[in-house]
Residue, then its C-alpha position, 0 to 999 in steps of 0.5 A: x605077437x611079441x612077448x614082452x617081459x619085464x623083470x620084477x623086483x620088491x619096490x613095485x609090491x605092496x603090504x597087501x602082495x606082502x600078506x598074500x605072499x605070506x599066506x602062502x608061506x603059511x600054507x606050505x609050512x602046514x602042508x609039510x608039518x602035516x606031511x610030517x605027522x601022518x608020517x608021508x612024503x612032501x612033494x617040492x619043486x626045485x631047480x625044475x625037479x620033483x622031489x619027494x622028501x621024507x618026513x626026516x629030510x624036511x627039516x631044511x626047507x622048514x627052517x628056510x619057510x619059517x626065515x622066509x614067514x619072519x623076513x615077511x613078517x618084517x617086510x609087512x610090518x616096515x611097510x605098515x609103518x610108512x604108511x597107514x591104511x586107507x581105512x584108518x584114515x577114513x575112519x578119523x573125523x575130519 
């Protein structure tokens, strides 16, 4: 059996795949705020390593979540704005 892969890139993603994405997004950035009150670690993935942050060397990857949840906010809004959904359109009479 032969494996076939194909790259990916933001042109075949939707408004919807966009909102998922920043769920997600939402999602983590509690996790660390919560991290962060009860005062443990965060646990990360990067470059292939675990790494566990302390509530005080957190603040970089928050800054880069919350740029990430604007860029999203932008993409969905761009995105939005080309095309309106199929359910307003159904709701207009014809």
């Amino acid at each position: 059996m032969k494996l076939q892969v194909e790259e990916w890139d933001e042109s075949i993603l939707d408004a919807e795949d966009y909102r998922v994405e920043r769920g997600l997004q939402r999602g983590a950035l509690e996790a660390l705020r919560r991290a962060r009150r009860c005062g443990t670690d965060f646990i990360i993935r990067e470059n292939g390593q675990v790494k566990s942050l302390r509530p005080q060397e957190a603040a970089p990857y928050e800054k880069s979540m919350l740029e990430n949840l604007e860029r999203l906010n932008r993409k969905i809004a761009e995105l939005e704005g080309q095309s309106p959904s199929a359910l307003s359109l159904n709701e207009k009479p014809e």
